[in-house]
N, C-alpha and C positions, 0 to 999 in steps of 0.2 A: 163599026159593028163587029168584025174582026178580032180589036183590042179589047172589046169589053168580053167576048167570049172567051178570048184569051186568060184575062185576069179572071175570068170569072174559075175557070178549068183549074189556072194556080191556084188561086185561095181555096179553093176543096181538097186540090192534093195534100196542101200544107194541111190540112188539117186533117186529113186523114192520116199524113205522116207522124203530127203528134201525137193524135191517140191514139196510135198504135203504140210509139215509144211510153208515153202515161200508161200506157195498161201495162206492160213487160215490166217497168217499178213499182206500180200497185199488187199485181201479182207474184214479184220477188219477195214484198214488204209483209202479205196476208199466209206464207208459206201456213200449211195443215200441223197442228201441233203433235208431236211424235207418239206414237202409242204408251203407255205404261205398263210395264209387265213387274208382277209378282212374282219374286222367284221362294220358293220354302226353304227355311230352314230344317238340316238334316237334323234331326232326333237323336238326342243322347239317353243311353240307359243311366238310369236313377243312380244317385251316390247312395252308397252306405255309410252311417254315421259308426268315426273314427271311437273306439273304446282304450282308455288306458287302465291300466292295473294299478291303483292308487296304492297296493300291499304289495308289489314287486319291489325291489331295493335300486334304487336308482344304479350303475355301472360306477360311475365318476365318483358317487360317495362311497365307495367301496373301496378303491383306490387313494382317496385324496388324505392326506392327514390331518389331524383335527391341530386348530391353533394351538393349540396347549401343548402338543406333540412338539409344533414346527420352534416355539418360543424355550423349550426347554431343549433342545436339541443346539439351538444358537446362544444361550446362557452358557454351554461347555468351552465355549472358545472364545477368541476375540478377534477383532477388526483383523489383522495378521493371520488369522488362522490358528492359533497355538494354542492347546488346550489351557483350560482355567487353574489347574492344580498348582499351587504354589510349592517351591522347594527352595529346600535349606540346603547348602553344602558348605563344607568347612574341610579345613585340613592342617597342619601344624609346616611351619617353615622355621628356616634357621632362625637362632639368636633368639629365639623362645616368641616368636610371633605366630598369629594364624590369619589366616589368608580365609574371606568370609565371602559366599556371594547368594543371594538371592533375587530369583523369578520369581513373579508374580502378573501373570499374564494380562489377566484381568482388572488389575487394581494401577492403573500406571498413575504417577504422580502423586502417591497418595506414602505418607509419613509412616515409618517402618521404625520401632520399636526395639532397639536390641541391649538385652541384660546378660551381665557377666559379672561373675565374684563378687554379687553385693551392687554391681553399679549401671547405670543404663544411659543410652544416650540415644537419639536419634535421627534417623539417615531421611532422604527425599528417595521414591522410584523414579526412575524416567520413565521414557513416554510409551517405553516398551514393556515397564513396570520389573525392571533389573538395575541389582545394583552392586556392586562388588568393593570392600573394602578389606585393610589389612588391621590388625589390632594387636599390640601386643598383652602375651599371656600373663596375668595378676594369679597364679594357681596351676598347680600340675597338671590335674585333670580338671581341662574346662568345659561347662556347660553353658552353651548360647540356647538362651531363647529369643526368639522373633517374635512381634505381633504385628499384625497389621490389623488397624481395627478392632471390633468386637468380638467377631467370629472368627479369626485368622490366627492359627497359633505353632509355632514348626519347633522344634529343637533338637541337638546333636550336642556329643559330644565329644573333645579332640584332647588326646594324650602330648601334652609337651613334655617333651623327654629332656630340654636343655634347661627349664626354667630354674634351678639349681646356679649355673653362671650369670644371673642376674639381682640385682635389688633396682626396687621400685615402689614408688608414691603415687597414686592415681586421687584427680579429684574432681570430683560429679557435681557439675552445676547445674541445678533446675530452672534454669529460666534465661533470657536472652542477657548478654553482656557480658561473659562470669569475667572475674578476675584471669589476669594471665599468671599462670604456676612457671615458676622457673628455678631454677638453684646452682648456686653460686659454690666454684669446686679449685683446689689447687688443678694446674696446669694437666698435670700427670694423671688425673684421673677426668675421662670423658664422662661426658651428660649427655643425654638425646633423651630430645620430648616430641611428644604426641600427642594431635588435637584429633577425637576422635568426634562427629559428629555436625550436624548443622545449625551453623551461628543463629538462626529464628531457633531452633530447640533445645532440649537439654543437651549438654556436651562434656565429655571425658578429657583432661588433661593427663598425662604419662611422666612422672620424670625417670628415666634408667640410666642405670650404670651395671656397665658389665664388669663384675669380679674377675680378679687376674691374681692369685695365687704371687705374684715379682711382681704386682703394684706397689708402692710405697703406702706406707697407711695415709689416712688422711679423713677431714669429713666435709660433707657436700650439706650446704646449709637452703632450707629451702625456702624463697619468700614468693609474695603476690603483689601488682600490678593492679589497681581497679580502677577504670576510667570511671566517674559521675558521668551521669546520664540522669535524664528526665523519670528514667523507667528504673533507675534502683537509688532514687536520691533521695526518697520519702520512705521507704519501708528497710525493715532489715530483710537481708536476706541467708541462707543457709546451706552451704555445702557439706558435702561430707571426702572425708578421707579413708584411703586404703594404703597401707603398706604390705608390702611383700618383700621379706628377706629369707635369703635359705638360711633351714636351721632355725626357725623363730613363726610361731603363731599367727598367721595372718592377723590385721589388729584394724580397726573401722574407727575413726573419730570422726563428730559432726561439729563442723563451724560454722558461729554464726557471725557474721559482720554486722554491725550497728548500720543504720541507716546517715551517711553522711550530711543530709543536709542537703534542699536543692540549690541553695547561693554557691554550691561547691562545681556545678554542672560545668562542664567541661575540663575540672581537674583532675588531676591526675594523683591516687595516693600510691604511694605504696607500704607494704607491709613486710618488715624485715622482722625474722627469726619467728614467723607466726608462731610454731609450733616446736618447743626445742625437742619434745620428742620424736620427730620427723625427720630425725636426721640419720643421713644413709653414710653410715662408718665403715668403712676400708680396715681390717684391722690385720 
């Protein structure tokens, strides 16, 4: 009787011990849902709508340069900075020569045109668009002109005080290849030639002899050298001539050479006593 009261006393505490612990989890799990509160937004004063003056002048376009401005301002000059103006100088040096140079800032590489006494030949600019050459004087008072182009035109002119101790033959080829001018002289009397110009363009040859008063007379006979090529084997071609002796008429003859023949290509003619009037006498 005892044991059963016993057990019977357990089994109620236990159970009263669990539901008490069941309720402490069902009461933790059912927690009251948190209040919600509304808080206001503070009030802002109204905007006022922004106005521009569509007839005011903008700042920046008042300031700024127009294209046309900024394109003609950079048209003056070049990559380098150096203004665009082209220029001629020249000047006379010994032994009846003139010493030539042209700028041209703007125009580099481009084919430079120069005419003297009847004859022209022409030069390349470099990459600076300068080019300086030496020429000798065919004339007392000489006048260079330049062109470059269409619209490019410079000229000067240079007093050669010595061209008097000189005789001279010049002869102007128009086209690539010319003959080579040379002339054949006793010992005692010197020759010096001059190729004025660029082998692609027209080109100037020189033959000179400087007068010397206790020279022996003698005569300097002038002939030509013309290789056959592709490009003067079919047509004739045409030079002209200049002489200059003191004391005598500047005097221009034009030669034409027959067309060789292209089975002649790669030979070689030459041309002895072309001209007997071309002969530059010692006397």
């Amino acid at each position: 009787m005892g044991k059963v009261i016993s057990s019977a006393i357990g089994a109620a505490f236990s159970v009263v011990c669990f539901s008490s612990a069941w309720a402490d989890t069902v009461a933790l799990a059912l927690r009251a849902p948190l209040p919600s509160v509304t808080v206001p937004l503070p009030s802002l004063p109204p905007l006022e709508p922004v106005r521009f003056d569509q007839t005011a002048a903008s700042p920046v376009q008042d300031v700024r340069p127009s294209l046309s401005a900024v394109i003609a301002k950079q048209a003056d000059i070049n990559a380098f900075g150096f203004p665009c103006e082209t220029t001629l100088k020249s000047h006379a040096l010994p032994n009846a020569m003139i010493a030539v140079s042209i700028f041209a800032p703007c125009k580099p590489y481009q084919t430079v045109s120069i005419s003297y006494a009847g004859l022209e030949f022409d030069l390349s600019l470099s990459m600076t668009g300068a080019t300086d050459t030496v020429l000798p004087a065919l004339t007392r008072v000489t006048e260079l002109t330049v062109r470059i182009g269409p619209d490019t035109k410079r000229s000067t002119r240079v007093d050669v005080s010595d061209i008097d101790g000189f005789m001279r033959v010049a002869l102007e080829w128009p086209s690539e290849g010319p003959p080579l001018l040379s002339g054949t002289a006793p010992r005692h009397m010197p020759v010096d030639r001059f190729i004025l110009g660029d082998p692609s363009g027209r080109t100037i040859q020189i033959v000179s002899h400087p007068l010397d008063p206790e020279t022996q007379p003698g005569v300097i006979r002038l002939q030509m050298n013309q290789t056959v090529t592709a490009q003067n084997c079919a047509e004739a071609q045409t030079g002209r001539f200049v002489q200059m002796m003191a004391g005598f008429t500047q005097q221009v003859y034009d030669l034409t050479l027959a067309a060789p023949g292209c089975d002649k290509i790669g030979h070689s003619l030459e041309l002895k006593n072309i001209l007997q009037d071309l002969k530059l006498a010692s006397n």
